[in-house]
PQR file with spaces between the fields and no chain letter, atoms N, CA, C, O and H, PARSE charges and radii, in Angstrom:
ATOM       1  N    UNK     1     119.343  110.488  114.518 -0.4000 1.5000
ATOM       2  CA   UNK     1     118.304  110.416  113.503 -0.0000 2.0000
ATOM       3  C    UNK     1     118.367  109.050  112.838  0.5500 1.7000
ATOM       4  O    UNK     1     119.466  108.537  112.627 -0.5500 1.4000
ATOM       5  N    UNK     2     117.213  108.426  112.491 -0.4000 1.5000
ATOM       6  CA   UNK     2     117.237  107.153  111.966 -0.0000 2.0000
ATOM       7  C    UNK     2     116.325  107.344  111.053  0.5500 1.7000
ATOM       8  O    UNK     2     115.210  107.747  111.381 -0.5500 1.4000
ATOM       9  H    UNK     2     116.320  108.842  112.663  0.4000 1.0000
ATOM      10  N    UNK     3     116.712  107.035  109.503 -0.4000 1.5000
ATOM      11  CA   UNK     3     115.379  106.890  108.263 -0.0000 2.0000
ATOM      12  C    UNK     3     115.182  105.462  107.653  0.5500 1.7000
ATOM      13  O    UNK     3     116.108  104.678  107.864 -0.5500 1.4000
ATOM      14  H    UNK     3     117.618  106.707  109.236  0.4000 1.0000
ATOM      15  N    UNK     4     114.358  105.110  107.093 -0.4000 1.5000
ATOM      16  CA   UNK     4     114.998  103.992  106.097 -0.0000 2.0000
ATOM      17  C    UNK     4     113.966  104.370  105.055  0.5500 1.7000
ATOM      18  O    UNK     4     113.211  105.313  105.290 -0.5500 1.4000
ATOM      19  H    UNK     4     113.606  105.746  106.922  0.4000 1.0000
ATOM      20  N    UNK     5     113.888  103.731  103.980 -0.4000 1.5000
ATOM      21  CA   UNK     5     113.119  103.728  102.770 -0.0000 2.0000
ATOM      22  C    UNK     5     112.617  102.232  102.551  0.5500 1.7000
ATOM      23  O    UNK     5     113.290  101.213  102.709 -0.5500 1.4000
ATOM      24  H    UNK     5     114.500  102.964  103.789  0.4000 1.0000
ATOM      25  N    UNK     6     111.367  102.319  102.178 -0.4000 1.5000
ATOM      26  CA   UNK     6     110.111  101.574  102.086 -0.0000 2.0000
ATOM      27  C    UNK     6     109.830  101.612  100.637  0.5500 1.7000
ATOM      28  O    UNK     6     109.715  102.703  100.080 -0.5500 1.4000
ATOM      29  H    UNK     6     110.820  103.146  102.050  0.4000 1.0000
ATOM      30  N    UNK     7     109.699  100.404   99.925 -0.4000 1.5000
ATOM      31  CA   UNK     7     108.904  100.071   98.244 -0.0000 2.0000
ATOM      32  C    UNK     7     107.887   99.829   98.170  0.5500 1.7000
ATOM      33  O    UNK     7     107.745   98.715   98.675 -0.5500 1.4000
ATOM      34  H    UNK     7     109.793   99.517  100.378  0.4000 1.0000
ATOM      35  N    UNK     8     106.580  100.366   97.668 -0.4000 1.5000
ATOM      36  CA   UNK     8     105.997   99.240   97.317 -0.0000 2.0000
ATOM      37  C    UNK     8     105.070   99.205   96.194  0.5500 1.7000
ATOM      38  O    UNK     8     104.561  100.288   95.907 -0.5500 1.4000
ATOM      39  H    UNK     8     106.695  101.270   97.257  0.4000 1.0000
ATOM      40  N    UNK     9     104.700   98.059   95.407 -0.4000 1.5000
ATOM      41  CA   UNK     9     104.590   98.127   94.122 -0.0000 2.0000
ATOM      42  C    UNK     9     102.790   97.427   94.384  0.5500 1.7000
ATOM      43  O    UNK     9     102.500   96.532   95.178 -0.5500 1.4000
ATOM      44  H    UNK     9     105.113   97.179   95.641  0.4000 1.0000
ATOM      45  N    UNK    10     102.069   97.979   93.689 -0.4000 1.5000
ATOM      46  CA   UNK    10     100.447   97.530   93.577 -0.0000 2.0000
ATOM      47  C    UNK    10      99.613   97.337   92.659  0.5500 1.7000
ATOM      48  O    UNK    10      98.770   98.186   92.369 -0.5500 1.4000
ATOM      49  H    UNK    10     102.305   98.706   93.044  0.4000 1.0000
ATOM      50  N    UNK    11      99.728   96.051   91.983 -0.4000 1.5000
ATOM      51  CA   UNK    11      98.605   96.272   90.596 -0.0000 2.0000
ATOM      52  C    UNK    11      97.574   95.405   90.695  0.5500 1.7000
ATOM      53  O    UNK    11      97.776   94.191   90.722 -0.5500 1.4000
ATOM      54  H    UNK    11     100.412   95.361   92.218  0.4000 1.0000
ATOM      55  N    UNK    12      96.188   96.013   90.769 -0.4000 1.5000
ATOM      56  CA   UNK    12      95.310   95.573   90.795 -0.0000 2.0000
ATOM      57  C    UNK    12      94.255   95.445   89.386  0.5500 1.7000
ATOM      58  O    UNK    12      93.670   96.471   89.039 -0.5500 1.4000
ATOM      59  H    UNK    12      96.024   96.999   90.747  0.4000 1.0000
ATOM      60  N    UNK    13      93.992   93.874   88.424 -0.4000 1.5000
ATOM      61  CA   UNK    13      93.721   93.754   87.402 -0.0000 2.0000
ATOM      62  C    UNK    13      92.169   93.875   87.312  0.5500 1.7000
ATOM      63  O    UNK    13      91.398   93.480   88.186 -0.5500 1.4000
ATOM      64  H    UNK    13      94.467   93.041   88.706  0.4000 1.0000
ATOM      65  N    UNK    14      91.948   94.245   86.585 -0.4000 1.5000
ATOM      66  CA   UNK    14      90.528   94.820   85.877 -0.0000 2.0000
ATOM      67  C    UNK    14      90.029   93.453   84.973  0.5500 1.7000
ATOM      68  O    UNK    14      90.184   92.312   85.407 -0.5500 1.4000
ATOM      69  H    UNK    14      92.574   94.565   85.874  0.4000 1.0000
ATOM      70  N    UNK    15      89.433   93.739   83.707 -0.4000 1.5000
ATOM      71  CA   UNK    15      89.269   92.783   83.055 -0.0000 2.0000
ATOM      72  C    UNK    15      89.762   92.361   81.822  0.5500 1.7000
ATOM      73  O    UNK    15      89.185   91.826   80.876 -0.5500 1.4000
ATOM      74  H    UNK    15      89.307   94.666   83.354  0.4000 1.0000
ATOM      75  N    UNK    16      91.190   92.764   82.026 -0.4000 1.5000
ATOM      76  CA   UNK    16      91.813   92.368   81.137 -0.0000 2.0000
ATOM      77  C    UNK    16      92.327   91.104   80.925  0.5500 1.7000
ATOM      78  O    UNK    16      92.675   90.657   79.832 -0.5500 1.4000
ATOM      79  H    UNK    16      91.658   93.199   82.795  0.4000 1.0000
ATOM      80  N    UNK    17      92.381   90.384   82.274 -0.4000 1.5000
ATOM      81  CA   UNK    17      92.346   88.962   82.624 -0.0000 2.0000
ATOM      82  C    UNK    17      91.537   88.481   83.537  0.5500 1.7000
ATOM      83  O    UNK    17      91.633   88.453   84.764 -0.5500 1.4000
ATOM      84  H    UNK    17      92.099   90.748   83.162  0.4000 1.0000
ATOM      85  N    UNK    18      90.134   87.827   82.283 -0.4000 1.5000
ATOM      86  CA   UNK    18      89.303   87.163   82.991 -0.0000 2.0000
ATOM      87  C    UNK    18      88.818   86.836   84.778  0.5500 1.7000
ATOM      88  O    UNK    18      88.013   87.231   85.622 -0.5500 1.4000
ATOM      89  H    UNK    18      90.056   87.849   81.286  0.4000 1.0000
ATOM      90  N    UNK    19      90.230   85.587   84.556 -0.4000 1.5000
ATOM      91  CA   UNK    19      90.129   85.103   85.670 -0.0000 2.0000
ATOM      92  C    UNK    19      91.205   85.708   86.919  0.5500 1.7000
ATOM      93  O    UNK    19      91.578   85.040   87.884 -0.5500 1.4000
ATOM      94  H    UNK    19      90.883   85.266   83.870  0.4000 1.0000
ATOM      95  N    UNK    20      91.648   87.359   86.586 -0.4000 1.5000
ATOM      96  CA   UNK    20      91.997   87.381   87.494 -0.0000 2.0000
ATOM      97  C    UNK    20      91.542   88.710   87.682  0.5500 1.7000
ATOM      98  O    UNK    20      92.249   89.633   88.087 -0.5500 1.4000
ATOM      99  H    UNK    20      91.345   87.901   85.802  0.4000 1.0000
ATOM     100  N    UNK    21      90.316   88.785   87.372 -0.4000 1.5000
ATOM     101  CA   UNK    21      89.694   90.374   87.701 -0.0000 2.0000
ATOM     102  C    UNK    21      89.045   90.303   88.990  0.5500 1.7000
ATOM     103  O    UNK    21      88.277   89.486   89.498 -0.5500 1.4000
ATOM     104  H    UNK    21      89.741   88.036   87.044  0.4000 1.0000
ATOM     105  N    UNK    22      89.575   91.408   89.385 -0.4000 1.5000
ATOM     106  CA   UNK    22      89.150   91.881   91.113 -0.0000 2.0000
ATOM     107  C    UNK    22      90.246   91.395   92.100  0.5500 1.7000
ATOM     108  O    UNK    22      90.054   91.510   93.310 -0.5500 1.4000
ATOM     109  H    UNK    22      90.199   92.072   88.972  0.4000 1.0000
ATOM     110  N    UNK    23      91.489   90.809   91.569 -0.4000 1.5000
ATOM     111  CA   UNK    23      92.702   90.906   92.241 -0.0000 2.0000
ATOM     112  C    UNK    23      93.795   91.301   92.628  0.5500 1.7000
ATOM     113  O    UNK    23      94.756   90.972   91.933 -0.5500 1.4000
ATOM     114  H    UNK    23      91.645   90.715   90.585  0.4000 1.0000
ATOM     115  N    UNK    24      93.960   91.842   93.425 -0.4000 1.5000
ATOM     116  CA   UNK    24      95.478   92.384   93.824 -0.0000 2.0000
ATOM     117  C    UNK    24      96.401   91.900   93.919  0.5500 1.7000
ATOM     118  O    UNK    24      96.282   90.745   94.328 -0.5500 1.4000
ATOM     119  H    UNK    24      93.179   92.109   93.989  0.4000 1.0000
ATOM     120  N    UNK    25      97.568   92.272   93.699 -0.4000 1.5000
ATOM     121  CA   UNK    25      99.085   91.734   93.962 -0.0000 2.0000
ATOM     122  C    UNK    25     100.060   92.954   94.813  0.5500 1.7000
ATOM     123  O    UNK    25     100.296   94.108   94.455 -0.5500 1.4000
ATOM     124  H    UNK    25      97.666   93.211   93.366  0.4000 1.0000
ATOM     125  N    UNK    26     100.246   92.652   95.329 -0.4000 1.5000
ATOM     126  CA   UNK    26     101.224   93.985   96.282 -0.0000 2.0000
ATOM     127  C    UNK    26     102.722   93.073   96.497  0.5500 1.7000
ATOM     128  O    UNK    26     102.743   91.967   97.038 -0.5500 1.4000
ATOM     129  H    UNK    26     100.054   91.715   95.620  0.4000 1.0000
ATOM     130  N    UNK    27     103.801   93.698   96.022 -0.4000 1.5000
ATOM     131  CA   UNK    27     105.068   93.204   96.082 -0.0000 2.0000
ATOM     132  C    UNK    27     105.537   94.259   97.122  0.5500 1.7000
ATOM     133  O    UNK    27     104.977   95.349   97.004 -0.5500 1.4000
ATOM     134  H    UNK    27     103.785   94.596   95.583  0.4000 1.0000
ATOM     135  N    UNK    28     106.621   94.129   98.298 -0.4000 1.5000
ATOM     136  CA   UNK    28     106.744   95.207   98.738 -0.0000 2.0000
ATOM     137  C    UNK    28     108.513   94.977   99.822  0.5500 1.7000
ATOM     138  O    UNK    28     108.904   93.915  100.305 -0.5500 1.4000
ATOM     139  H    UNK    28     107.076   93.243   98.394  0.4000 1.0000
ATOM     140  N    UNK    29     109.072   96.051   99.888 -0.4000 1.5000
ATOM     141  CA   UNK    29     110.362   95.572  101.133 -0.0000 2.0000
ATOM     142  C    UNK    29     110.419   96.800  101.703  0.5500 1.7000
ATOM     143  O    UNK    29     110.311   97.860  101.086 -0.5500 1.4000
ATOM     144  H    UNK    29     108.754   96.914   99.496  0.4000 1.0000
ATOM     145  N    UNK    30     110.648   96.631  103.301 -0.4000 1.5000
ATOM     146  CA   UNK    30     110.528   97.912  104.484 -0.0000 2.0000
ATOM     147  C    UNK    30     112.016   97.736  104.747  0.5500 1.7000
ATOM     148  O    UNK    30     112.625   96.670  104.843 -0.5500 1.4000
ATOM     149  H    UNK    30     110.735   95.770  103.802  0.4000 1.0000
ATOM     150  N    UNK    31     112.425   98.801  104.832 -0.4000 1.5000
ATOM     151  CA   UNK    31     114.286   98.883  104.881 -0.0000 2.0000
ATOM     152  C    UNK    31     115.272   98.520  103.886  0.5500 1.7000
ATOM     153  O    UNK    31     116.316   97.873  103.818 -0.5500 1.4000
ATOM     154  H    UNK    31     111.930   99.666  104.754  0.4000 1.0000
ATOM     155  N    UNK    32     114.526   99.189  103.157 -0.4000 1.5000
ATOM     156  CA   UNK    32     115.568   98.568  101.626 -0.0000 2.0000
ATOM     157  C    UNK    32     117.214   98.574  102.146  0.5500 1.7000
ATOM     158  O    UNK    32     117.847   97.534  101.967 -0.5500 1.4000
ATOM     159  H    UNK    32     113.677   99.715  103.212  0.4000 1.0000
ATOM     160  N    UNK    33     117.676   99.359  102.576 -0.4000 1.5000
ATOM     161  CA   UNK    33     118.957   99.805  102.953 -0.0000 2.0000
ATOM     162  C    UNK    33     119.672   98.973  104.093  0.5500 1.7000
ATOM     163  O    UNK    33     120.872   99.062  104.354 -0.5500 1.4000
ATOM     164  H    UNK    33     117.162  100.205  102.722  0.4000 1.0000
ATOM     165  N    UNK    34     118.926   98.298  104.618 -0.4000 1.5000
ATOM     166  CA   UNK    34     119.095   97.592  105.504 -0.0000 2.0000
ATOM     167  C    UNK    34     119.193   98.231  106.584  0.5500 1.7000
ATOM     168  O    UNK    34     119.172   97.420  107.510 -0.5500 1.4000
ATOM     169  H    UNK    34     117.952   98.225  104.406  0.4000 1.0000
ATOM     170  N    UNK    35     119.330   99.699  107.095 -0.4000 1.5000
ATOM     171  CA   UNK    35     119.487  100.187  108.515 -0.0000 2.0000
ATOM     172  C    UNK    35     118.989   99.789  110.120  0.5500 1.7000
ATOM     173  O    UNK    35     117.953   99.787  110.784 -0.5500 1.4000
ATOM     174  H    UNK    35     119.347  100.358  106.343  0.4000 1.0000
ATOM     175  N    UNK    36     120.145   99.523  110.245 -0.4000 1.5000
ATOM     176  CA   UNK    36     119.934   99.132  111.940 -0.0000 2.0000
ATOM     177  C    UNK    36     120.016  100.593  112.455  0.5500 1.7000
ATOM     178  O    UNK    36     120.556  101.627  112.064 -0.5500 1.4000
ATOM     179  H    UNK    36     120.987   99.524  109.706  0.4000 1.0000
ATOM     180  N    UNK    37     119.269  100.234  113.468 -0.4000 1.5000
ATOM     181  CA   UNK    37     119.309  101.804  115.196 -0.0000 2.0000
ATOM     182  C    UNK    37     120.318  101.842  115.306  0.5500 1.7000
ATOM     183  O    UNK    37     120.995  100.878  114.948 -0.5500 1.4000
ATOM     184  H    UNK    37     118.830   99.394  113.785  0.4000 1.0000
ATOM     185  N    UNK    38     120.823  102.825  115.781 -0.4000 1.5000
ATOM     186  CA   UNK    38     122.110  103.582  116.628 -0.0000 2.0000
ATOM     187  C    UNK    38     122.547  102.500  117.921  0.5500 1.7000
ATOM     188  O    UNK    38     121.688  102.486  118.803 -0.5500 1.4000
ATOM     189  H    UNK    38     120.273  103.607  116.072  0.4000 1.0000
ATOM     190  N    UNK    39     124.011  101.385  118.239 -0.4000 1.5000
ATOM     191  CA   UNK    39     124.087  101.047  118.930 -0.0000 2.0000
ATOM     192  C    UNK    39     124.267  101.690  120.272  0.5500 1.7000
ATOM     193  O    UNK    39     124.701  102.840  120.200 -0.5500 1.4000
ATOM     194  H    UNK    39     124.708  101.396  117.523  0.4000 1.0000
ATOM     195  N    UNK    40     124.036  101.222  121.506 -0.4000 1.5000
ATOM     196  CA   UNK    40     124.015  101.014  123.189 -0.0000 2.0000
ATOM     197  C    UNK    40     124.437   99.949  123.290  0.5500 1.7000
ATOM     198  O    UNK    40     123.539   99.116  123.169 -0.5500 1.4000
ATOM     199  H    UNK    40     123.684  100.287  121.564  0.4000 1.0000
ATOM     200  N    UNK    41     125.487   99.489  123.476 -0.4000 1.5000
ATOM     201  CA   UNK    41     125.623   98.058  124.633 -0.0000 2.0000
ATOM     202  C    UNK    41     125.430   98.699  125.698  0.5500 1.7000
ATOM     203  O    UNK    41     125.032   97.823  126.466 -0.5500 1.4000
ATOM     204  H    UNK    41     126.216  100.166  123.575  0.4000 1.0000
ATOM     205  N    UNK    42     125.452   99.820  126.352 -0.4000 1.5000
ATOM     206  CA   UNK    42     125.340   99.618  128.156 -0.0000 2.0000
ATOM     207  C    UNK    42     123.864   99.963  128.368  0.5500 1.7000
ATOM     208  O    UNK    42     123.555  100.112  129.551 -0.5500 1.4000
ATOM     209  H    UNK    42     125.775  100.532  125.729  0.4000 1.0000
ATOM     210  N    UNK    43     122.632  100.162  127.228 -0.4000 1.5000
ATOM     211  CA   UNK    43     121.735  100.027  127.496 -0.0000 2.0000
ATOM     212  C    UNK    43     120.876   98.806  127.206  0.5500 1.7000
ATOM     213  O    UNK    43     119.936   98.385  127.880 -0.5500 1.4000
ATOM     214  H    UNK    43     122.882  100.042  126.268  0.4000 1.0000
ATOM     215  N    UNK    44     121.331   98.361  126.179 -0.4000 1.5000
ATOM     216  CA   UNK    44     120.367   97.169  125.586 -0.0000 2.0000
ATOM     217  C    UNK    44     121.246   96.027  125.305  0.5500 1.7000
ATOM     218  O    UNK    44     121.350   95.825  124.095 -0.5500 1.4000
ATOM     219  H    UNK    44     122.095   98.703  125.631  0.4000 1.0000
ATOM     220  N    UNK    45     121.927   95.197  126.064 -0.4000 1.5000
ATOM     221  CA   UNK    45     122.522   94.001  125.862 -0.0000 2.0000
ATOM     222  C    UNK    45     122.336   92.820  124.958  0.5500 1.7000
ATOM     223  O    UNK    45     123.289   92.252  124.426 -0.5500 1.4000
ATOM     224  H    UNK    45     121.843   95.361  127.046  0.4000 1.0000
ATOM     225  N    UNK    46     121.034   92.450  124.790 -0.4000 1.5000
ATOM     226  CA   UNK    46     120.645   91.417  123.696 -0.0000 2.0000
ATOM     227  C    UNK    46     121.562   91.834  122.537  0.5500 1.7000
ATOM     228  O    UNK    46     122.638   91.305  122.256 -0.5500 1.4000
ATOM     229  H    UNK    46     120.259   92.911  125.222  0.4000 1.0000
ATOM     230  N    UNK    47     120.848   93.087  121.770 -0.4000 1.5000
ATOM     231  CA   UNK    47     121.233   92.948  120.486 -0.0000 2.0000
ATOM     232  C    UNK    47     121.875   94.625  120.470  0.5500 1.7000
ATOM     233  O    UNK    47     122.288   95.027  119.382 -0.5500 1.4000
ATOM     234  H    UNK    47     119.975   93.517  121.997  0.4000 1.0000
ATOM     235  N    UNK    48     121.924   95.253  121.270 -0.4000 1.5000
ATOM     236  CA   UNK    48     122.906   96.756  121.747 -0.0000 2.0000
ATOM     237  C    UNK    48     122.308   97.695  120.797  0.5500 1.7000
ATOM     238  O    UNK    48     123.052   98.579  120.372 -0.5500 1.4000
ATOM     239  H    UNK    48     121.589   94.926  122.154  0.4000 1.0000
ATOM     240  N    UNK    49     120.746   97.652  120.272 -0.4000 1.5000
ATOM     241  CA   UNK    49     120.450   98.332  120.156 -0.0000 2.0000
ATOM     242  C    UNK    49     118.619   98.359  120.676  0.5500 1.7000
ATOM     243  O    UNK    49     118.165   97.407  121.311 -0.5500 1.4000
ATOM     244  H    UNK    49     120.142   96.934  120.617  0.4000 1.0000
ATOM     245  N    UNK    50     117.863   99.398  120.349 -0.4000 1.5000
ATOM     246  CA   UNK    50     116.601   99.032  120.928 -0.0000 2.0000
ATOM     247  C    UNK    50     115.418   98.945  119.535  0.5500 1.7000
ATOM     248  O    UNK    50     115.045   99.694  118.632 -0.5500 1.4000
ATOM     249  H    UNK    50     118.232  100.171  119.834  0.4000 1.0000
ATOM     250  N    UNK    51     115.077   97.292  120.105 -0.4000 1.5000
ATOM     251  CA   UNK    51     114.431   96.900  118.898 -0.0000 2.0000
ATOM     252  C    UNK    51     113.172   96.933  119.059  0.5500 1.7000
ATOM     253  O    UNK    51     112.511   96.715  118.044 -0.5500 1.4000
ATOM     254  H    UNK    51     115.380   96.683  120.838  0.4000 1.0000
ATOM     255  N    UNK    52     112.504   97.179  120.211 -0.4000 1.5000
ATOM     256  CA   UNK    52     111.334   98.235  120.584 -0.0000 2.0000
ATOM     257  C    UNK    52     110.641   99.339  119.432  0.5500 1.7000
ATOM     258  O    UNK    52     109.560   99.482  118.861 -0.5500 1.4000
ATOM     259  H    UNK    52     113.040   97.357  121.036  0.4000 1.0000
ATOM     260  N    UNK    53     112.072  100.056  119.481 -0.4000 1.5000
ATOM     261  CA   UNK    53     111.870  101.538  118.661 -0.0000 2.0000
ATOM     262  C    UNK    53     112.016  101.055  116.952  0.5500 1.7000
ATOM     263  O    UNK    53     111.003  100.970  116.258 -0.5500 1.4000
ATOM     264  H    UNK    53     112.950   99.939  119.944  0.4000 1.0000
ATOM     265  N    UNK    54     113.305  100.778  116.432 -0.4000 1.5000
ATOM     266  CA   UNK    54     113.732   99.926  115.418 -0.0000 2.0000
ATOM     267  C    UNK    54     113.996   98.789  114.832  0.5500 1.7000
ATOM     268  O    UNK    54     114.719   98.662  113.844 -0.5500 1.4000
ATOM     269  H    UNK    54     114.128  100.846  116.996  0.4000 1.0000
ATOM     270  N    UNK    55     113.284   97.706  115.554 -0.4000 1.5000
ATOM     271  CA   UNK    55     113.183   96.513  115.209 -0.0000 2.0000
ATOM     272  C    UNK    55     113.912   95.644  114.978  0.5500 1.7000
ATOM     273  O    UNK    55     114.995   96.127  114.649 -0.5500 1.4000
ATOM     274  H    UNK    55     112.697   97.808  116.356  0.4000 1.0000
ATOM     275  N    UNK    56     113.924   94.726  114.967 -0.4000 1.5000
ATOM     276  CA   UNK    56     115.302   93.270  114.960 -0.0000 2.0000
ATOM     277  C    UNK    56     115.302   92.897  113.879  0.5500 1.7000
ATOM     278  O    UNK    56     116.327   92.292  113.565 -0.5500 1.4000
ATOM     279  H    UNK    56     113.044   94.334  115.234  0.4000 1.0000
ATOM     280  N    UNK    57     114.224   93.043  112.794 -0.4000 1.5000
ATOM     281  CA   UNK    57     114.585   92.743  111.250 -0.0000 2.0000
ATOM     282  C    UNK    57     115.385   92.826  110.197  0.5500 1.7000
ATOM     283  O    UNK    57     115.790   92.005  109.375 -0.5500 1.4000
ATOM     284  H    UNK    57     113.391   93.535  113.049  0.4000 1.0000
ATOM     285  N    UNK    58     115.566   94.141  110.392 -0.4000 1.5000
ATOM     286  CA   UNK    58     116.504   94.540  109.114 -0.0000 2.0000
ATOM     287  C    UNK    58     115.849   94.454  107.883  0.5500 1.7000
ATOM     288  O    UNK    58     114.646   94.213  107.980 -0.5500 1.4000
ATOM     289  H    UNK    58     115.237   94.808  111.060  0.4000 1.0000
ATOM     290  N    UNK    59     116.167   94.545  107.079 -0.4000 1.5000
ATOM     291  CA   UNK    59     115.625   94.146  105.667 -0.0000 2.0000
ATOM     292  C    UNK    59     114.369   93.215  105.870  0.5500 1.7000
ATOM     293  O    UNK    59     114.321   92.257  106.642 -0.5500 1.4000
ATOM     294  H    UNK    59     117.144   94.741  107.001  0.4000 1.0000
ATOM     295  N    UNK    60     113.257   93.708  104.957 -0.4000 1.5000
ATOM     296  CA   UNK    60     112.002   92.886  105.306 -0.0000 2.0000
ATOM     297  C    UNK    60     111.353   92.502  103.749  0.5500 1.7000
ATOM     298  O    UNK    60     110.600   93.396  103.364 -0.5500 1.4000
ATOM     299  H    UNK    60     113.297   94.486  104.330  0.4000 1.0000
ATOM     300  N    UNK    61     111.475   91.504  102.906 -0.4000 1.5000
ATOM     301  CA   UNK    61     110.538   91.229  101.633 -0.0000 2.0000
ATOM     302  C    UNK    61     109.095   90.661  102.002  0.5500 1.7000
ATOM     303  O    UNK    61     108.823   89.674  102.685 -0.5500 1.4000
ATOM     304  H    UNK    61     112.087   90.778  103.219  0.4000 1.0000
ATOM     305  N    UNK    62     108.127   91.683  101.273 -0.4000 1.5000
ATOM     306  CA   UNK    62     106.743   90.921  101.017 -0.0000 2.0000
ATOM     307  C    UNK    62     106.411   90.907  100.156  0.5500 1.7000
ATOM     308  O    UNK    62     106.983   91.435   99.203 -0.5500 1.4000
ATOM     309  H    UNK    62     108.347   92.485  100.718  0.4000 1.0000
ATOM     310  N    UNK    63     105.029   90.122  100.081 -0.4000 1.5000
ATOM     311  CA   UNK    63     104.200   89.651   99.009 -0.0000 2.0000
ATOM     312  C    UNK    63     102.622   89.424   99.598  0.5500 1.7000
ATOM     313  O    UNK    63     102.474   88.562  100.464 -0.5500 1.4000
ATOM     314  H    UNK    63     104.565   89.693  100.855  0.4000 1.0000
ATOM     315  N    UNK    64     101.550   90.126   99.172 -0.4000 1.5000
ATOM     316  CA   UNK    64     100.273   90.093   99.230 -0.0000 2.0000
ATOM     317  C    UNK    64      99.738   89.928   98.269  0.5500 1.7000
ATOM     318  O    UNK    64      99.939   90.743   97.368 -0.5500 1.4000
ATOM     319  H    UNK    64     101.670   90.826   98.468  0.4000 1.0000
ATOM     320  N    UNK    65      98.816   88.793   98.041 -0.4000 1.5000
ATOM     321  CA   UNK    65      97.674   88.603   97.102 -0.0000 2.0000
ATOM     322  C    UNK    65      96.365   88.788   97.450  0.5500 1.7000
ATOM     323  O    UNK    65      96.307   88.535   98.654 -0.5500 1.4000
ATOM     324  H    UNK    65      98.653   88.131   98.773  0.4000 1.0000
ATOM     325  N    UNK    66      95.305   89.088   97.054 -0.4000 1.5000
ATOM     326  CA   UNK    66      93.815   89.466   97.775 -0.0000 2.0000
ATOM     327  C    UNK    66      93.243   89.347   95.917  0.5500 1.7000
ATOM     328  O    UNK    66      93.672   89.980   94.953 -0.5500 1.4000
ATOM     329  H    UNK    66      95.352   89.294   96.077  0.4000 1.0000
ATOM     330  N    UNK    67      92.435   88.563   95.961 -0.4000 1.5000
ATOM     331  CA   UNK    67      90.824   88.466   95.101 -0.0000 2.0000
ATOM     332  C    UNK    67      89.211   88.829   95.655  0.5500 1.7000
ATOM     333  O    UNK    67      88.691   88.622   96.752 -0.5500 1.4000
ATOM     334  H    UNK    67      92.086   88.049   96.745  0.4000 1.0000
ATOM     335  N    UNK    68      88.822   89.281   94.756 -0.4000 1.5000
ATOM     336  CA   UNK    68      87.382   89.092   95.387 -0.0000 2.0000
ATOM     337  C    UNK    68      86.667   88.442   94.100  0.5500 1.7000
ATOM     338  O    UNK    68      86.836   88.606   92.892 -0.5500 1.4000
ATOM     339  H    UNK    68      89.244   89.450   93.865  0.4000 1.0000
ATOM     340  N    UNK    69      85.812   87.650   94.845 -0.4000 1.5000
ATOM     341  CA   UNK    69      84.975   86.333   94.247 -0.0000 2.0000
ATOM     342  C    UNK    69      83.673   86.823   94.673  0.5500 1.7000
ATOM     343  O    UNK    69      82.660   86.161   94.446 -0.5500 1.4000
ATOM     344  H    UNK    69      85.675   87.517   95.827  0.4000 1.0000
């Protein structure tokens, strides 16, 4: 079994600030925990696990901004 936990934070301003009404901000991190897949070396040699299924990242920080004008 493999889980991880995902954040993410979204505030989108109205007109409480002028010049930033009709914009979004999205702060966000996928794998807070950092969890790697279940290792295989005798299946998956690169990195001995499969990053196909669970990915080679690990810990991931974002940031999205979006306006409309």
């Amino acid at each position: 079994s493999f889980n991880t936990v995902d954040l993410l934070f979204s505030k989108t301003f109205g007109t409480e600030i002028p010049y930033l009404a009709g914009a979004k901000i999205t702060l966000g991190v996928n794998n807070l925990f950092n969890r790697f897949g279940n290792l295989d070396p005798n299946t998956f040699t690169d990195s001995n696990v499969d990053t196909g299924t669970f990915g080679a990242i690990g810990r991931f920080f974002y940031v999205d901004a979006k306006i409309k004008f």
